[in-house]
KEVEXVO-787798 format. One record per residue: residue in one letter; z, x, y of N, C-alpha, C in turn. Coordinates in nm, 2 decimals. Layout:
N
+---+--------+--------+--------+--------+--------+---------+--------+--------+--------+
: r :    nup :  neast : nnorth :   caup : caeast : canorth :    cup :  ceast : cnorth :
+---+--------+--------+--------+--------+--------+---------+--------+--------+--------+
: A :      Z :      X :      Y :      Z :      X :       Y :      Z :      X :      Y :
...
+---+--------+--------+--------+--------+--------+---------+--------+--------+--------+
END
This chain:
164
+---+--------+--------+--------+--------+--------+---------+--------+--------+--------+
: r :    nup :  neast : nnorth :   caup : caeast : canorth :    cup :  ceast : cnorth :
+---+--------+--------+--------+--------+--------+---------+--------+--------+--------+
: X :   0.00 :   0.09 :  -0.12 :   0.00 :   0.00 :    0.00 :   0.00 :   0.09 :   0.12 :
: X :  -0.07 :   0.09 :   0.23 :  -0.06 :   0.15 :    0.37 :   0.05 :   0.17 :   0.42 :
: X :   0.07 :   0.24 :   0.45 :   0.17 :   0.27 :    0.56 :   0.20 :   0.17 :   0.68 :
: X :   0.25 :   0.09 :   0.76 :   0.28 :   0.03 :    0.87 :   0.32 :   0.16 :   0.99 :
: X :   0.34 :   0.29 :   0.97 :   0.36 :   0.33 :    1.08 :   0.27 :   0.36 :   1.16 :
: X :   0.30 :   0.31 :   1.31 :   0.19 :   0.31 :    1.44 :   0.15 :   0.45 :   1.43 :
: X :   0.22 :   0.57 :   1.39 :   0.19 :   0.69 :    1.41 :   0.06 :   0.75 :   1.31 :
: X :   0.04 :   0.64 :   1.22 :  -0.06 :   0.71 :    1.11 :  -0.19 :   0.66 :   1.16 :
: X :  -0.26 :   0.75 :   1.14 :  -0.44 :   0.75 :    1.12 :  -0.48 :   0.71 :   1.02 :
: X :  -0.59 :   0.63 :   1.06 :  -0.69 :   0.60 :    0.93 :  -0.79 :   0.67 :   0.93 :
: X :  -0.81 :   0.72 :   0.79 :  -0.93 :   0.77 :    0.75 :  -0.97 :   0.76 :   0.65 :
: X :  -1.12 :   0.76 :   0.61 :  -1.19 :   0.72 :    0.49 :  -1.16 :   0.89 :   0.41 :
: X :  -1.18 :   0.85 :   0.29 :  -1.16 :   0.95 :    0.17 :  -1.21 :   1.09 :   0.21 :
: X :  -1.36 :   1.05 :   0.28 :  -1.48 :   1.18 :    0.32 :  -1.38 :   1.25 :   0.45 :
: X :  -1.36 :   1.15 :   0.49 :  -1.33 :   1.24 :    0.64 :  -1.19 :   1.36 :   0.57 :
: X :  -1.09 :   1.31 :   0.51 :  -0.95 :   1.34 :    0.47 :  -1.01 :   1.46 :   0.37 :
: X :  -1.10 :   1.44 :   0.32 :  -1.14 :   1.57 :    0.26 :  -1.22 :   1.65 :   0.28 :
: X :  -1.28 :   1.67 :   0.41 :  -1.36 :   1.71 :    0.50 :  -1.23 :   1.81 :   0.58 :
: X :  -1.14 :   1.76 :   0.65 :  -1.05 :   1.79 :    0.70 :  -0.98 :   1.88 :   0.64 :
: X :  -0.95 :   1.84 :   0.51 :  -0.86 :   1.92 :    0.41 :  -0.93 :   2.03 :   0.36 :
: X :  -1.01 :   2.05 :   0.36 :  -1.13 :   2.15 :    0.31 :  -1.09 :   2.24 :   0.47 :
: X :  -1.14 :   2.25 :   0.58 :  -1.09 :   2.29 :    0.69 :  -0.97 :   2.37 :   0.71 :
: X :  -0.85 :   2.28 :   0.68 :  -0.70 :   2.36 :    0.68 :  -0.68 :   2.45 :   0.57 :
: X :  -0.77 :   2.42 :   0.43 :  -0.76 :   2.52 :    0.34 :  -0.80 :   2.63 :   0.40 :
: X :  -0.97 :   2.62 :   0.43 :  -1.01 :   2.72 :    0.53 :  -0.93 :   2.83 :   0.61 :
: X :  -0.88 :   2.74 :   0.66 :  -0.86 :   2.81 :    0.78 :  -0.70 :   2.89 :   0.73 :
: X :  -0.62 :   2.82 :   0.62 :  -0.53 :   2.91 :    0.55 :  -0.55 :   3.06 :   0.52 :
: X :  -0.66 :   3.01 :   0.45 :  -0.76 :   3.16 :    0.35 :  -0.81 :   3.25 :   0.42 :
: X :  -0.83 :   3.23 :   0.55 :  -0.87 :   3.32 :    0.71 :  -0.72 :   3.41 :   0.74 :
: X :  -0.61 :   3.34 :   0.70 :  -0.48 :   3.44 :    0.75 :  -0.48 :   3.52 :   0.72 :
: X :  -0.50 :   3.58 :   0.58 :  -0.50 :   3.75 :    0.57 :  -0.58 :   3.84 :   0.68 :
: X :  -0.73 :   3.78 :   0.67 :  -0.82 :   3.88 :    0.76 :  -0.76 :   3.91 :   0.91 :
: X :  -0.71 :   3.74 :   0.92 :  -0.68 :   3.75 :    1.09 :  -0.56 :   3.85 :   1.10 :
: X :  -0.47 :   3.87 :   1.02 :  -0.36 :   3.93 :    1.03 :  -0.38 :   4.09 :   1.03 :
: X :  -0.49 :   4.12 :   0.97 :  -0.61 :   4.26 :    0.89 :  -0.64 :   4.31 :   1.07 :
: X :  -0.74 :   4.23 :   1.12 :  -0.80 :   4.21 :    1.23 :  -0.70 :   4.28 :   1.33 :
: X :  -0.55 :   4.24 :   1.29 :  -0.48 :   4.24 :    1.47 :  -0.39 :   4.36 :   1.42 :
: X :  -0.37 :   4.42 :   1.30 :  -0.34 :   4.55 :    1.28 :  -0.42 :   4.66 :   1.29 :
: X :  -0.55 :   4.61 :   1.26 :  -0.64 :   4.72 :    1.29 :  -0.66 :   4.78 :   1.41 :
: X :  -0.66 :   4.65 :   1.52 :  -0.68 :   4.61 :    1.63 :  -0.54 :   4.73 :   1.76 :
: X :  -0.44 :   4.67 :   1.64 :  -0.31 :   4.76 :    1.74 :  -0.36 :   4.91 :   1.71 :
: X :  -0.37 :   4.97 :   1.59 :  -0.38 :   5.11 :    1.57 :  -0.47 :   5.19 :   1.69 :
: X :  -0.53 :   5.08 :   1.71 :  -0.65 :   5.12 :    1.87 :  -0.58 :   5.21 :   1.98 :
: X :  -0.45 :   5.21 :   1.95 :  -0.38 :   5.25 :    2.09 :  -0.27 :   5.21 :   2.17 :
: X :  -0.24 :   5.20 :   2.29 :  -0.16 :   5.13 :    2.37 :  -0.22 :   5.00 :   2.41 :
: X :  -0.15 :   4.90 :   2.34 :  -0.12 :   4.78 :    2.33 :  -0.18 :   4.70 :   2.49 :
: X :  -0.10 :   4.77 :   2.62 :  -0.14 :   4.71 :    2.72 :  -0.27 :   4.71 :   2.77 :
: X :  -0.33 :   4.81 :   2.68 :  -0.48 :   4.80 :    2.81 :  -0.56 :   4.79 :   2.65 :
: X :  -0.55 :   4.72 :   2.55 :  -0.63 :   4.69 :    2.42 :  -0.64 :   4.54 :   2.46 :
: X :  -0.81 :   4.53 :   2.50 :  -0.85 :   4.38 :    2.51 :  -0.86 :   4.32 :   2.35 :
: X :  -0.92 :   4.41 :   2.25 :  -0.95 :   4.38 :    2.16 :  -0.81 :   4.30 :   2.04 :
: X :  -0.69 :   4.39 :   2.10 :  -0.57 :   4.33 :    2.04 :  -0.54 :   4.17 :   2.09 :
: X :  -0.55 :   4.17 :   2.22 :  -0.48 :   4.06 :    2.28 :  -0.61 :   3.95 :   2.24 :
: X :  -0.70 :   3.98 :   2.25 :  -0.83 :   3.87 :    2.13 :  -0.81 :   3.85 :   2.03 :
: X :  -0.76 :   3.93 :   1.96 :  -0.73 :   3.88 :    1.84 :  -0.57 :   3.80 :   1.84 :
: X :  -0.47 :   3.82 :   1.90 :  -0.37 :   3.74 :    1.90 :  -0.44 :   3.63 :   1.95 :
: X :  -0.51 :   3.62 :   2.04 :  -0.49 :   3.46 :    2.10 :  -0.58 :   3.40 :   1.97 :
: X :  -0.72 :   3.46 :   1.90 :  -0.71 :   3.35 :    1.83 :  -0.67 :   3.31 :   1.70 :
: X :  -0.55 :   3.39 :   1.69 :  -0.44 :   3.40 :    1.56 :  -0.36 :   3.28 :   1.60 :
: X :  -0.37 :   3.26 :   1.69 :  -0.25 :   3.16 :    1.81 :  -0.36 :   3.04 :   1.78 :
: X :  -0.47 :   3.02 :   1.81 :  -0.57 :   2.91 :    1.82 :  -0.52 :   2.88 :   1.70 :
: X :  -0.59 :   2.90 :   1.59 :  -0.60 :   2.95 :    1.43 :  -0.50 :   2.83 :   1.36 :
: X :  -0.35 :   2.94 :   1.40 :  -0.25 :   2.88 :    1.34 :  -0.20 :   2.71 :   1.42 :
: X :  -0.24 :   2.70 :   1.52 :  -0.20 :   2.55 :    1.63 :  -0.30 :   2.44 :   1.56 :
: X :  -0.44 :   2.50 :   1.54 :  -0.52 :   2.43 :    1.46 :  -0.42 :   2.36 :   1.31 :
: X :  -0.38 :   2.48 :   1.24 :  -0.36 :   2.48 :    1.12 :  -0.21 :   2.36 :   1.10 :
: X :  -0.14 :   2.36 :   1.23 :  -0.05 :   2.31 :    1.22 :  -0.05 :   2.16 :   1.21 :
: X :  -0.16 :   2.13 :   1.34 :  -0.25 :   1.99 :    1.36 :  -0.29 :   1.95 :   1.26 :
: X :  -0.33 :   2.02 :   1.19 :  -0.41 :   1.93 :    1.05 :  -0.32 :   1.93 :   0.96 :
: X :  -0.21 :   1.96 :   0.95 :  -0.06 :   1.97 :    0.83 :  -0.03 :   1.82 :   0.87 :
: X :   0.03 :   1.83 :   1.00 :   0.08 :   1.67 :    1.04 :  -0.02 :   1.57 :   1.06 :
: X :  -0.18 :   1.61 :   1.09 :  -0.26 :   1.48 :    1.09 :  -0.27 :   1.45 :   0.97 :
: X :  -0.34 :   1.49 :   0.90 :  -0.36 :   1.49 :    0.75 :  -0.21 :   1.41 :   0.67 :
: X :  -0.10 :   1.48 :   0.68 :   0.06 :   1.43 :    0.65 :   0.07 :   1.29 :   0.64 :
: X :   0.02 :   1.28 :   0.79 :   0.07 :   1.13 :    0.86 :  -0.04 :   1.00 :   0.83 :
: X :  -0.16 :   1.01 :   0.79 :  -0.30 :   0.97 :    0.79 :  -0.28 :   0.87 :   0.62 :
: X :  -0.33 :   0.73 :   0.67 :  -0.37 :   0.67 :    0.58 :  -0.50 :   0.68 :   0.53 :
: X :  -0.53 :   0.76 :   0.39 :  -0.65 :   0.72 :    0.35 :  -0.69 :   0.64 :   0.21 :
: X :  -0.82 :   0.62 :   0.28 :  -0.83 :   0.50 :    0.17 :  -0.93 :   0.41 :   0.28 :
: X :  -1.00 :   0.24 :   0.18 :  -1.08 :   0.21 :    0.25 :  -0.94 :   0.16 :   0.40 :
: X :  -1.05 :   0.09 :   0.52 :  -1.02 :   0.04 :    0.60 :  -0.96 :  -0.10 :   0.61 :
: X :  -0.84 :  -0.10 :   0.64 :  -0.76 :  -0.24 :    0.60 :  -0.83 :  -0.34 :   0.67 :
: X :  -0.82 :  -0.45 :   0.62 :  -0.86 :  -0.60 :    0.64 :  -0.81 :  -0.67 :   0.71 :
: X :  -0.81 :  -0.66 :   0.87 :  -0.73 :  -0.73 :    0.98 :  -0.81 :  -0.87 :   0.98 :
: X :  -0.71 :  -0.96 :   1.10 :  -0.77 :  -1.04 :    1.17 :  -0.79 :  -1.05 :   1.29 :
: X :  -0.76 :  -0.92 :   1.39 :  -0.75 :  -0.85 :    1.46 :  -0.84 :  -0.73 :   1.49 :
: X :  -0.87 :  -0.68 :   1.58 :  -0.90 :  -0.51 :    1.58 :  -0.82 :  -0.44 :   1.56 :
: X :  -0.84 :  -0.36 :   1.48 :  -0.70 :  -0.26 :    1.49 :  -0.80 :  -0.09 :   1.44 :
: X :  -0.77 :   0.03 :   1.36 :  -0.79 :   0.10 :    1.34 :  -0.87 :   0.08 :   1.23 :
: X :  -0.97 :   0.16 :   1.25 :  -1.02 :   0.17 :    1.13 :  -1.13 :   0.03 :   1.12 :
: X :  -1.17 :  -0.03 :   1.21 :  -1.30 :  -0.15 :    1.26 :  -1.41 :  -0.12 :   1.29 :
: X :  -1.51 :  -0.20 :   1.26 :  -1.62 :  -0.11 :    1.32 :  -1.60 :  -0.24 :   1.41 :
: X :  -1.63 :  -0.22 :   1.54 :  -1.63 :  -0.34 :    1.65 :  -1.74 :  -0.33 :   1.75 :
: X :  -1.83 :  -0.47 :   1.78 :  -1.94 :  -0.48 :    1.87 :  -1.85 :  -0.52 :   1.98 :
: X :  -1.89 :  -0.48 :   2.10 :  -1.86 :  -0.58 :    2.24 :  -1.97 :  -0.58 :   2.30 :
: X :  -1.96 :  -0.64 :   2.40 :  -2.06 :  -0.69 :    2.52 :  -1.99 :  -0.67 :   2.64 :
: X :  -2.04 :  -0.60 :   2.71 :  -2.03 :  -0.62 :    2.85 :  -2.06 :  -0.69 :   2.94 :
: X :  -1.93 :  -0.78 :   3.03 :  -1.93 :  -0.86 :    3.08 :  -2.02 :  -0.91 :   3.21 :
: X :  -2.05 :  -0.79 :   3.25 :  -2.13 :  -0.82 :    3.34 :  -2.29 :  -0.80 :   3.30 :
: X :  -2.34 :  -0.77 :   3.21 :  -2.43 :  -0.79 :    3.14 :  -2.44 :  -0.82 :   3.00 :
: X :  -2.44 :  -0.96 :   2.97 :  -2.46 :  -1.04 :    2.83 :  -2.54 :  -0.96 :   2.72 :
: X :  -2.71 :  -0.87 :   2.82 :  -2.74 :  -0.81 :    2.69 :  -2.73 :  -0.65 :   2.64 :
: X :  -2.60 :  -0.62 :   2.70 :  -2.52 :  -0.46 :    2.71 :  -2.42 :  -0.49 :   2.60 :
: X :  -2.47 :  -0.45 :   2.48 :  -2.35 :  -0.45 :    2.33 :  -2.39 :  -0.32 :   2.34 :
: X :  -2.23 :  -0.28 :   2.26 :  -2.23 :  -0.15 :    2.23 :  -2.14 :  -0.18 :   2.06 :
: X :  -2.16 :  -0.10 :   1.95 :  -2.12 :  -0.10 :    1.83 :  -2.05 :   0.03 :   1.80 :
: X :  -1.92 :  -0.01 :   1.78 :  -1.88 :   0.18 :    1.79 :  -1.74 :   0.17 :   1.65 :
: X :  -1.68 :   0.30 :   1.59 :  -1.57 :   0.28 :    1.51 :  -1.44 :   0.33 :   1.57 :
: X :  -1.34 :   0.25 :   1.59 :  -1.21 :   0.27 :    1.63 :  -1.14 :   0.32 :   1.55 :
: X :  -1.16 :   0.41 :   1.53 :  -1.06 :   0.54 :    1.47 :  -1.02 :   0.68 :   1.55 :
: X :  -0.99 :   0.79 :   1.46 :  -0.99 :   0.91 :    1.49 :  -1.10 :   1.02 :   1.54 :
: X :  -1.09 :   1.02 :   1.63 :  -1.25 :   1.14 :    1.67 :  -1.22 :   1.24 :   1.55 :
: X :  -1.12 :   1.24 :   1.47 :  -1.13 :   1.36 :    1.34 :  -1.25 :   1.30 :   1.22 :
: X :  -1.30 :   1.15 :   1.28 :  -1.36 :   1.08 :    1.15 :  -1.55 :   1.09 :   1.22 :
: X :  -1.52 :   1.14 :   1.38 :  -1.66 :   1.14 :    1.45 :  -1.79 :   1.26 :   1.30 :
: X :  -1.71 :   1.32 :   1.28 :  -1.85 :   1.38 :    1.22 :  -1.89 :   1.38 :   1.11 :
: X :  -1.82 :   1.27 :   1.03 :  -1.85 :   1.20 :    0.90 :  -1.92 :   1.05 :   0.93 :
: X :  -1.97 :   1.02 :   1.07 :  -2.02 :   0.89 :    1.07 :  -2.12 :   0.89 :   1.19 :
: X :  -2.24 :   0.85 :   1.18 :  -2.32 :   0.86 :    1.31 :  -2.30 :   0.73 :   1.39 :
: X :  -2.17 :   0.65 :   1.37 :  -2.09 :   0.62 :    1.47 :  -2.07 :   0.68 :   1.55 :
: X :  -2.06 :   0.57 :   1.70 :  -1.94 :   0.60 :    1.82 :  -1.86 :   0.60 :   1.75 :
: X :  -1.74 :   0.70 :   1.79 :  -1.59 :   0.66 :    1.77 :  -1.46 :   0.67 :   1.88 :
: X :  -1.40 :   0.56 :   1.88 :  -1.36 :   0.56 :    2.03 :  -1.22 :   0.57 :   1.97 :
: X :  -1.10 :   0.63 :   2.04 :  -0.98 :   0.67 :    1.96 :  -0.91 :   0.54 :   2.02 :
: X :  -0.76 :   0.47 :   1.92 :  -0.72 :   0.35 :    1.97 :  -0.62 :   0.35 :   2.12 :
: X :  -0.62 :   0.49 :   2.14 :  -0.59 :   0.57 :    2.27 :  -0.65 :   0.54 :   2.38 :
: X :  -0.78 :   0.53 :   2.35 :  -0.86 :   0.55 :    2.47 :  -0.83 :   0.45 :   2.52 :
: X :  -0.89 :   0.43 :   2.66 :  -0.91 :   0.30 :    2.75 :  -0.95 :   0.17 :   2.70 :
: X :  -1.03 :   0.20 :   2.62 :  -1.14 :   0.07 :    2.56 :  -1.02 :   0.03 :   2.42 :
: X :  -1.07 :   0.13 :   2.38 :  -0.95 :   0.13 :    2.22 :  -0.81 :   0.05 :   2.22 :
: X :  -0.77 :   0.07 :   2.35 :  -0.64 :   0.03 :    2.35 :  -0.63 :  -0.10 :   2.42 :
: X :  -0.70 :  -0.13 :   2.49 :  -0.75 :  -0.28 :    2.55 :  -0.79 :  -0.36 :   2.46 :
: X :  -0.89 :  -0.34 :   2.33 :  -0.92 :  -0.41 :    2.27 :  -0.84 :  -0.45 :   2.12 :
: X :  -0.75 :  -0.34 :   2.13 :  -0.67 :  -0.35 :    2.00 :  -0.57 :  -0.48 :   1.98 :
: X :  -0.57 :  -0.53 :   1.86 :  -0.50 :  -0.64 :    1.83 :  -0.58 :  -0.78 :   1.90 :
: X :  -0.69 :  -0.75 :   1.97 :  -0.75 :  -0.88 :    1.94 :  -0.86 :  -0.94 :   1.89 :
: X :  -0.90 :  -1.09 :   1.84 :  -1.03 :  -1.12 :    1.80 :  -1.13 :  -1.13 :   1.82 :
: X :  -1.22 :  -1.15 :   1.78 :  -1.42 :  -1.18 :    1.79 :  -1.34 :  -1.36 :   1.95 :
: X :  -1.42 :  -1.28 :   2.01 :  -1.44 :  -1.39 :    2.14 :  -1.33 :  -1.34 :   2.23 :
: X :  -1.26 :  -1.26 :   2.22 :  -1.16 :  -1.26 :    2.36 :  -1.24 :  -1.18 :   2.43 :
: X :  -1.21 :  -1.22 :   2.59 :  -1.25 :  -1.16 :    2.66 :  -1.11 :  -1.04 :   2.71 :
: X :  -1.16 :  -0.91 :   2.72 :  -0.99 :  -0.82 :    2.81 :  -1.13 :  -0.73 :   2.87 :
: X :  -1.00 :  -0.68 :   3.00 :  -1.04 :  -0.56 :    3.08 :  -0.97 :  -0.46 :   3.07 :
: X :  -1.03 :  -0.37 :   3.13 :  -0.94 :  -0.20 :    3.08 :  -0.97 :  -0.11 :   3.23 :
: X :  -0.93 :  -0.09 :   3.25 :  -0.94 :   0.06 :    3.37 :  -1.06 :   0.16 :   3.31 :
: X :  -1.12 :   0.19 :   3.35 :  -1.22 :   0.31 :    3.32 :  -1.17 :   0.46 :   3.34 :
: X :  -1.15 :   0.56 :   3.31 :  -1.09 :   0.68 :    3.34 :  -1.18 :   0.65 :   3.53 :
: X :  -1.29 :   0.65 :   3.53 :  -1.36 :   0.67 :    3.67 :  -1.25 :   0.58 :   3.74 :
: X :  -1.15 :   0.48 :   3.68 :  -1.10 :   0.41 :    3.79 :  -1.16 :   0.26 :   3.81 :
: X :  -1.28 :   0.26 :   3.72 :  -1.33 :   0.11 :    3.78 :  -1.31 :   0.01 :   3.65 :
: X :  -1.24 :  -0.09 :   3.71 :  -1.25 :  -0.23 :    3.62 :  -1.34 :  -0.25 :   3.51 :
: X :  -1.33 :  -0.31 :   3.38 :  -1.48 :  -0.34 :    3.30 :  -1.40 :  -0.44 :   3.24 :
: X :  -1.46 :  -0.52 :   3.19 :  -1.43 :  -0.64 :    3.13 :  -1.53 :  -0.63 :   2.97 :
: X :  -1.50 :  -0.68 :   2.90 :  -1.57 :  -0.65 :    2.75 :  -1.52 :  -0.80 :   2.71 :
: X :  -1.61 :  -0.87 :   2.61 :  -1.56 :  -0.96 :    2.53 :  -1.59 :  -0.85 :   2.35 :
: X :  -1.49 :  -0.92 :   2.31 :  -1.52 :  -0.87 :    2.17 :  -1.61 :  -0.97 :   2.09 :
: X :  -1.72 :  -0.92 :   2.04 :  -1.82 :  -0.99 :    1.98 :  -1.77 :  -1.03 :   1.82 :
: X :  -1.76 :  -0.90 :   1.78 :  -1.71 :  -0.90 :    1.64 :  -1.67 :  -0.76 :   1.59 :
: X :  -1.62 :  -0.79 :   1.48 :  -1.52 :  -0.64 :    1.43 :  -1.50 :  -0.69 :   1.27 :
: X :  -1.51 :  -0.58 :   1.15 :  -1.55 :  -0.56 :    1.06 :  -1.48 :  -0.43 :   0.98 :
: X :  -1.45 :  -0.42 :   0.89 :  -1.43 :  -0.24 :    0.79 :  -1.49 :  -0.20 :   0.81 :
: X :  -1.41 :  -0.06 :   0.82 :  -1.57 :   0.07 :    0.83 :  -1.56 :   0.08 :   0.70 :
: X :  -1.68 :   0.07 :   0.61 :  -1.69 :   0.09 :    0.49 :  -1.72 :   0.23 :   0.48 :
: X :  -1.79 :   0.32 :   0.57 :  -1.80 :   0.45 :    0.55 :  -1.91 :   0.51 :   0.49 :
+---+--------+--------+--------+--------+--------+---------+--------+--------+--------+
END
């Protein structure tokens, strides 16, 4: 059964092991990186070695990466896309724009970690839109602030599983 915690992500099977394939990655990279920033020190005095302080920073990238995908992955429901009556995560959802009837846009409300497993939009339930439209059905109309700052109004057309 899913999780109920607000804090978990959905993702389909591909993405979660797409992702996981990545952190493995990027595990199996620690020896070299660690190889890299010792060879790197032997260079000399530490303060004027660009080549040292390159490599720490992206030993630093590396591992912040590696951490993010411990807790995303951790926290992440996968599996198909639950069956709302609602929008919620994990929908594929049409709207329309309010001020033009024939401006639909079709996009998936999930994780940008699931953008490159789907030639879906994917808008996070964070965003502006995402979060305006969440928890409700085919025919409401809602508005949202635009990051630019301007008003938009959307009706939700309809919303659906992302089958994947």
């Amino acid at each position: 059964m899913p999780s109920t915690d607000s804090k978990a992500t959905w993702l389909s099977q591909e993405a979660y092991d797409k992702l996981q394939e990545e952190l493995d990655r990027r595990i199996a990279e620690r020896p070299a990186m660690a190889a890299e920033i010792n060879a790197r020190r032997e260079e000399g005095d530490l303060k004027e070695n660009g080549g040292y302080h390159a490599a720490r920073e992206e030993q630093g990238k590396a591992e912040a990466r590696i951490r993010y995908l411990q807790e995303f992955l951790r926290t992440s429901q996968v599996g198909e896309a639950p069956v709302s009556e609602v929008v919620a995560p994990g929908t594929v959802v049409t709207i329309q724009f309010d001020d033009d009837p024939e401006d639909t846009e079709t996009f998936l409300l999930g994780s940008r970690e699931i953008a490159a497993t789907t030639d879906l939009k994917v808008y996070s339930p964070e965003s502006a839109l995402g979060a305006a439209i969440l928890g409700h059905a085919a025919g409401d109309k809602v508005t949202y602030t635009a990051p630019t700052g301007a008003e938009i109004s959307v009706v939700v057309v309809s919303f659906e599983p992302f089958t994947g």
